[in-house]
C-alpha positions in Angstrom: 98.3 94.8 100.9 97.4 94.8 104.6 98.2 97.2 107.5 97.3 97.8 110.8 95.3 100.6 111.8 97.0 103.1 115.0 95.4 103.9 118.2 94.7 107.2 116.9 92.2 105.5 113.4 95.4 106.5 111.6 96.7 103.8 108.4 100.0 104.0 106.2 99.6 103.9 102.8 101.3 101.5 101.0 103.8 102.6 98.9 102.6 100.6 96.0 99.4 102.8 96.6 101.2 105.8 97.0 103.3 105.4 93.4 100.1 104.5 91.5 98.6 107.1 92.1 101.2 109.7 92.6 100.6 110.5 96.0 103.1 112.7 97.8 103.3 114.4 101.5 100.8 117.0 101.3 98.2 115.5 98.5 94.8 116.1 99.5 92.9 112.3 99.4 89.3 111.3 100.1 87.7 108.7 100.6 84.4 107.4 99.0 81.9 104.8 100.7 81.3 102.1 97.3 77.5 100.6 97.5 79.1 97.0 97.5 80.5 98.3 101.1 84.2 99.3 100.0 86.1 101.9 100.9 87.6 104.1 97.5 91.1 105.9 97.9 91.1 109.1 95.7 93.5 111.3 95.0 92.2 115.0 94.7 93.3 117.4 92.6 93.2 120.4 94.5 93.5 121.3 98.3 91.0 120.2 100.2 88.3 123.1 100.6 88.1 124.0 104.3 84.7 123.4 106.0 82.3 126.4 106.5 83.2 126.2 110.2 86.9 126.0 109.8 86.5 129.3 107.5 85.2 131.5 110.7 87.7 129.8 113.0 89.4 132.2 114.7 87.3 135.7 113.4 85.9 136.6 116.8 87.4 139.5 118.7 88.7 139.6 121.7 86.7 139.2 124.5 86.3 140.5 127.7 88.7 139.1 130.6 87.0 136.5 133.2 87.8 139.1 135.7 85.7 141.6 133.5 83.0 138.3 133.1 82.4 137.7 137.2 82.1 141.5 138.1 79.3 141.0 135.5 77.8 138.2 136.8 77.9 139.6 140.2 76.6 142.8 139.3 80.0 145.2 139.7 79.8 146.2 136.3 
């Protein structure tokens, strides 16, 4: 089963795939590098565990304006 890769790195799944192994919008998949150079499909179980950078995303308070960041920098503050 061939397809064609997007401009974007992005490939459909054949359907054939998608049936076998159960795989449904929202299924968290990975992909595992074989020795012999092959490229495994796997369906996870789970959601996919967000990285330890995506768990701080967004934790930092609010800042101070740029207004508030040049009189710093010009020495008004």
């Amino acid at each position: 089963m061939a397809t064609t890769v997007t401009s974007k790195g992005q490939v459909t799944i054949p359907k054939p795939v998608r049936d076998r192994l159960g795989i449904q919008p929202g299924t968290a998949v990975d992909f595992e590098l074989a020795p012999d150079g092959r490229v495994v499909l796997v369906k996870l179980d789970g959601p996919v565990q967000p990285s330890r950078f995506e768990v701080l995303r967004g934790r930092a308070g609010k800042g101070p304006s740029t207004a508030e960041i040049m009189a710093l920098t010009r020495g008004e503050g």
